[in-house]
C-alpha positions in Angstrom: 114.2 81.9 84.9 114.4 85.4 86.2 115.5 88.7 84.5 117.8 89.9 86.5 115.7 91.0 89.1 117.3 92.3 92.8 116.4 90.7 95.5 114.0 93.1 96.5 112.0 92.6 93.1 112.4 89.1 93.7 110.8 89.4 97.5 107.8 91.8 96.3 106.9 89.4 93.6 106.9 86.8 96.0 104.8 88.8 98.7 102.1 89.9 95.8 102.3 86.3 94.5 101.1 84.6 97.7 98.6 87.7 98.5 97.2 87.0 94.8 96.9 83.5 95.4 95.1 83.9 98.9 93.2 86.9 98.9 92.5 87.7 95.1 92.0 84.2 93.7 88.9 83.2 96.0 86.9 85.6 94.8 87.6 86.6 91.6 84.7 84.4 89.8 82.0 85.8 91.7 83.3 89.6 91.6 82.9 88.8 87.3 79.7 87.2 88.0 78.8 89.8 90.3 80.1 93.2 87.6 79.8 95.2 90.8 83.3 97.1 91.9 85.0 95.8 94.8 86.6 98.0 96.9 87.6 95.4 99.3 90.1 94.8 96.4 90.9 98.4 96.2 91.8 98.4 100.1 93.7 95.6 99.7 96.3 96.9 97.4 96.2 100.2 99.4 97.1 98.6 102.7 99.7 96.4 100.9 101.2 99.8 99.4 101.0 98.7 96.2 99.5 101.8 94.7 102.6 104.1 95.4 105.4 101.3 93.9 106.5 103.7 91.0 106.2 107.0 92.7 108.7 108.9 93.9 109.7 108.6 97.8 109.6 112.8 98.1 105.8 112.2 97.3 105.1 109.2 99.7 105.7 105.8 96.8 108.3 103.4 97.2 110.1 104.4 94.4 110.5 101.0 93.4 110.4 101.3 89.4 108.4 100.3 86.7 109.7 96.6 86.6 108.6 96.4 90.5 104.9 97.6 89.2 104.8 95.3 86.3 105.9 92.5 88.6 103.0 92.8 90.9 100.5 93.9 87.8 101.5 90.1 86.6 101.0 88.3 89.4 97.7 90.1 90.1 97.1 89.4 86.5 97.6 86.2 87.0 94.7 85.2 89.6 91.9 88.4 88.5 92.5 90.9 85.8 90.4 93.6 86.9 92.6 93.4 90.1 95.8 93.8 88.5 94.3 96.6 85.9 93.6 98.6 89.7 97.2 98.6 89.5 98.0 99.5 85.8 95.0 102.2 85.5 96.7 103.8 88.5 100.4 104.6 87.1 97.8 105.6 83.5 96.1 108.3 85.5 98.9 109.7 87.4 101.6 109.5 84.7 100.4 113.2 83.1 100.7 114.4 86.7 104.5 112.6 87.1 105.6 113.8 83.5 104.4 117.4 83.3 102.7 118.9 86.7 104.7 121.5 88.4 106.2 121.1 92.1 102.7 122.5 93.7 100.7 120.3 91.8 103.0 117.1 92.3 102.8 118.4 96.2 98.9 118.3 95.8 98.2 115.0 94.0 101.1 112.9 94.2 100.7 111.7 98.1 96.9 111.3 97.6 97.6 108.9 94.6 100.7 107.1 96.2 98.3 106.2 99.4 96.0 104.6 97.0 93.5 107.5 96.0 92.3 106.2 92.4 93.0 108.0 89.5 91.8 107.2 86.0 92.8 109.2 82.5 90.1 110.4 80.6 91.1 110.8 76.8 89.0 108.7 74.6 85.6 110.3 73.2 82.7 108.7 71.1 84.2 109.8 68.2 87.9 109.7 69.2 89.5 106.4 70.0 92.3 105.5 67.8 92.0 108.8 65.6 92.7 111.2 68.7 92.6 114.3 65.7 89.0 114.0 66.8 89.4 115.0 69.9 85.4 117.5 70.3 86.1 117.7 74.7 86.5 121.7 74.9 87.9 123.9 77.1 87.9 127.7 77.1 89.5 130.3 78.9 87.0 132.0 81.4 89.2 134.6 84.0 91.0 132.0 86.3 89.4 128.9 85.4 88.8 126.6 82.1 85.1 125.7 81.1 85.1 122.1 80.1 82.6 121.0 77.9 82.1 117.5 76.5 82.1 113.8 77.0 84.7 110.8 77.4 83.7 107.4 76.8 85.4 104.2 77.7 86.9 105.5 81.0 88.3 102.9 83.5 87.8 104.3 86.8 85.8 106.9 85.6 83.2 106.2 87.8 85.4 105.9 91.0 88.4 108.3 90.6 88.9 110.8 93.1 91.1 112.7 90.4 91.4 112.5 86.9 93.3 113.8 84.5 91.2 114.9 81.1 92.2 116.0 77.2 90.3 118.5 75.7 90.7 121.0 72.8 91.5 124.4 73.6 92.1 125.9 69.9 90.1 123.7 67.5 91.9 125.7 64.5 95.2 124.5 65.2 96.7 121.3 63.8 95.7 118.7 66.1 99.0 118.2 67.8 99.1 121.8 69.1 95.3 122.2 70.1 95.0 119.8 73.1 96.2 120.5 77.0 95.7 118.5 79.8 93.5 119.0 83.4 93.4 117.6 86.9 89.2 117.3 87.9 88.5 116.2 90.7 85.8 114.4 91.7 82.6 116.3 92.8 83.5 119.2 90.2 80.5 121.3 89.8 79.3 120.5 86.2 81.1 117.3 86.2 79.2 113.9 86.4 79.3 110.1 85.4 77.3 108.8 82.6 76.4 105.5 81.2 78.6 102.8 83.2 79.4 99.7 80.4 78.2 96.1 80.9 81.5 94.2 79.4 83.1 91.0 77.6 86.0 91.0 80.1 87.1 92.4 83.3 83.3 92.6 84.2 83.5 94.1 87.4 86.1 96.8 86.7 84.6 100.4 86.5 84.6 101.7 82.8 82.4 104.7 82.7 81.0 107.6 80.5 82.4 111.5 82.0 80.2 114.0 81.1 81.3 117.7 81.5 78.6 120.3 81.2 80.4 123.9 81.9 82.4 122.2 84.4 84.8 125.1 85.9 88.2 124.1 86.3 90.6 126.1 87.9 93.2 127.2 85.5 96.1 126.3 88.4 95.1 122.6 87.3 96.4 122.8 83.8 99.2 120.2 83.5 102.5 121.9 81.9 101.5 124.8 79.1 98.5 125.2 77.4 98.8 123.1 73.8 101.4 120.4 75.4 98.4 118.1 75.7 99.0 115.8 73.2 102.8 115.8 73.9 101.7 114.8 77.3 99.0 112.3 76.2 101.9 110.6 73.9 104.7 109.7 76.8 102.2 108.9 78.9 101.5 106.1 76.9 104.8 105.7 76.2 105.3 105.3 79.8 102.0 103.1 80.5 101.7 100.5 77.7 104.8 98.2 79.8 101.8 97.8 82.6 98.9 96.7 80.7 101.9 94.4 79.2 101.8 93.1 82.4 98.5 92.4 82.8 98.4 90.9 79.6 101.5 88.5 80.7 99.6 87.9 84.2 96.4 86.5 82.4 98.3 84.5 79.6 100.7 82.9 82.9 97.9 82.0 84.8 96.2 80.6 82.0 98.7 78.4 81.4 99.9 77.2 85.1 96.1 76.5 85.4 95.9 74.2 81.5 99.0 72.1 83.2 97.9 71.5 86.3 94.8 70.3 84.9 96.7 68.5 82.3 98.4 66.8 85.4 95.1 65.0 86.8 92.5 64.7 83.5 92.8 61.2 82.1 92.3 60.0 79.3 92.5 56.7 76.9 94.6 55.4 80.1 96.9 58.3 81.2 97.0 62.1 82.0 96.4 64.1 79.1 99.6 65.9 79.5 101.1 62.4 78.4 99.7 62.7 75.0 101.4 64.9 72.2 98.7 66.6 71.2 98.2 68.0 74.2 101.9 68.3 75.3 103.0 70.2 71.9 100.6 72.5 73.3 101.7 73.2 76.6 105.5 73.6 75.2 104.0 76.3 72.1 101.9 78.1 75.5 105.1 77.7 77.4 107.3 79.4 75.0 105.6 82.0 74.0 104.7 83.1 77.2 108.3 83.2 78.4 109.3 85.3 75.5 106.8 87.7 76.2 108.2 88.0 79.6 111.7 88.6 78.7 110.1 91.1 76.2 108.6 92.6 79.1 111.5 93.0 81.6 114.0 93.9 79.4 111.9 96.6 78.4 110.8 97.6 81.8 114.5 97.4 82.9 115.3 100.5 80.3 112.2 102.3 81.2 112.9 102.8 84.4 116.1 104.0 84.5 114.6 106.9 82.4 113.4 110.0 84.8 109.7 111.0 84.0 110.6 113.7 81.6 108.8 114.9 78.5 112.3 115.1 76.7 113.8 112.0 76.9 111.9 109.2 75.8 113.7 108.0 72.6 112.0 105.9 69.4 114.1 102.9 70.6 112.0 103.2 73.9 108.7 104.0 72.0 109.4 101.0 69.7 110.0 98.4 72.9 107.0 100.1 74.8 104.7 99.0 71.8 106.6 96.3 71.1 106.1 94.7 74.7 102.1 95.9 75.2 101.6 94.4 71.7 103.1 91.2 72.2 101.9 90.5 75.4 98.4 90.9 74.5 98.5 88.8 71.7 100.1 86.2 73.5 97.7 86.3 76.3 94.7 85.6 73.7 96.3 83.1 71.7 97.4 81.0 75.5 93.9 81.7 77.0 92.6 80.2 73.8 94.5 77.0 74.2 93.8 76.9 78.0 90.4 76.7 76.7 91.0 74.0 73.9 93.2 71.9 76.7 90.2 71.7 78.9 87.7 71.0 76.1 84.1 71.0 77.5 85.7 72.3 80.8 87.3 75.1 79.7 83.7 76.8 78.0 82.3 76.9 81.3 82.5 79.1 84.1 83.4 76.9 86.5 86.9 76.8 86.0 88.7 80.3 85.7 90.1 79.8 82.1 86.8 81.0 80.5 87.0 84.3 82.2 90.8 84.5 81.3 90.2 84.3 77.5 87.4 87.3 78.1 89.6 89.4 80.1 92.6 88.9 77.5 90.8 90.3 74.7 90.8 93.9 75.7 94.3 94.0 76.2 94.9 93.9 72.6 92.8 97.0 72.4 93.0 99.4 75.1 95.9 101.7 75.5 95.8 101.5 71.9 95.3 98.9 69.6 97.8 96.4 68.3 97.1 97.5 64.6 98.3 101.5 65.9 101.2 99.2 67.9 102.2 98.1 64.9 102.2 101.4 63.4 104.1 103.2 66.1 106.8 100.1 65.7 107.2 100.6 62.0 107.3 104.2 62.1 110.4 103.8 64.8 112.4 101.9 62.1 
């Protein structure tokens, strides 16, 4: 069953699905196995133009919406997670650029992003995660430029971006929701450089890197909207970005789950498939429906989103609430189905040989990243 998509969503979902299936699948135990970044999966989505599928045409996307991107983030999903986060951690790092740059810097950065230049969003800090109050990254006014000072931790991309957009404190006096703006670095800023790279649970071979800034000079013409906006900025773009790791999350529980039944289909046992008995079939039907739930969940609320012009203004608490709603959902569906898939293929399914190991690793960060399903369910009940 389909949610209304056009016949153009309906053609790129089928075009990623089969690329997925041929050119992502193959590998994607051995990149995990390997943890070494592929960029023969980064050129892939690049010649495909996959990177520019919810940017504007002016700036050289497709302009094909939100629910096109979460389309293709799923069936990525499905066959590799880290592949379909390429996707997800894009539209993260350039959404403070499409919400709140002006014309010249949309001119500058938009293009290079949309043809598949990677981006990455540097906002969480050893001590900041969650509590985002504790924001210590610096910058100060020095003539025409800012000097950054401080580290980000946990930054996906953050060892590959060619630009990045980075929160730091500009007036540690002020409450915390005035004191924060927002900065384009790009990569090979003097006094900016890449720090620990972490060894993971999941989505081993995606790039999640420490960003150390040691008087890094940024030129003040790469401030994103006014000076204290930052964490205006920082909140619709996650506003805007929690449908796609949705996505992701959906892509992993779906192809945990085609990949229990098919196995379900050939495994015998006591005589006959193991599909054919109810305790695996009851199963199947729980991973079935919840899955399918957390689609429609999904589209529906990718369908509003994207209607919605990228504007700091105009995003309301329905929208917040469906945005959480949908990241929050997913995810927990994805670990509860991998964790079945697992369970279906007994023995099987705890070893590496068969994909829905891996799955259940890659699923459990997407309950945490992009902010936890505990601050989900905070941000839903607050919208009440």
């Amino acid at each position: 069953m389909q949610y209304d998509l056009t016949e153009e969503q309906l053609l790129l979902q089928k075009t990623v699905r089969r690329m997925a299936k041929d050119k992502v699948a193959p590998g994607a135990g051995s990149r995990d196995e390997s943890e070494e970044f592929d960029w023969d999966m980064v050129e892939l989505l690049r010649e495909n133009g996959l990177y520019g599928t919810d940017f504007p045409e002016a700036y050289g996307g497709s302009e094909a919406g939100m629910l096109a991107l979460c389309l293709a983030i799923e069936e990525l999903s499905k066959a590799d997670a880290a592949t379909g986060l390429l996707l997800a951690d894009q539209e993260l790092g350039s959404l403070p650029i499409l919400l709140a740059a002006n014309e010249s810097q949309r001119q500058r950065y938009l293009p290079q992003l949309a043809g598949g230049k990677l981006a990455a969003f540097a906002l969480t800090e050893p001590s900041a995660g969650s509590d985002v109050a504790q924001l210590r990254c610096r910058a100060v006014r020095d003539g025409d430029c800012y000097i950054l000072n401080g580290t980000k931790t946990f930054i996906t991309n953050g060892g590959v971006a060619d630009i990045i957009t980075v929160y730091a404190v500009v007036d540690p006096d002020k409450p915390a929701h005035k004191n924060a703006s927002v900065f384009v670095v790009e990569k090979g800023t003097p006094g900016f450089s890449i720090g620990k790279r972490e060894k993971k649970m999941g989505i081993c071979w995606s790039d999640t890197a420490e960003l150390i800034f040691d008087e890094c000079r940024v030129p003040a013409e790469n401030l994103l909207g006014a000076e204290g906006q930052g964490f205006l900025i920082m909140m619709k773009t996650l506003d805007f970005s929690r449908p796609a790791v949705g996505a992701q999350a959906l892509g992993i529980a779906a192809g945990a789950f085609e990949y229990a039944v098919a196995y379900a289909k050939e495994r015998q046992a006591f005589g006959q498939p193991i599909i054919e008995h109810q305790g695996i079939a009851f199963k199947l039907a729980d991973m079935a429906m919840r899955t399918e739930a957390a689609r429609q969940l999904l589209y529906k609320t990718c369908a509003l989103f994207q209607e919605l012009p990228k504007d700091l203004s105009r995003v309301s608490s329905e929208l917040i609430r469906m945005s959480s709603m949908a990241k929050c959902v997913c995810s927990d569906v994805a670990m509860w189905v991998t964790t079945e898939a697992v369970q279906v293929l007994g023995g099987y399914g705890y070893i590496r040989e068969f994909p829905v190991e891996r799955m259940m690793r890659d699923a459990k960060i997407t309950q945490i990243y992009e902010g936890t399903n505990e601050i989900q369910r905070m941000v839903i009940a607050r919208t009440l």
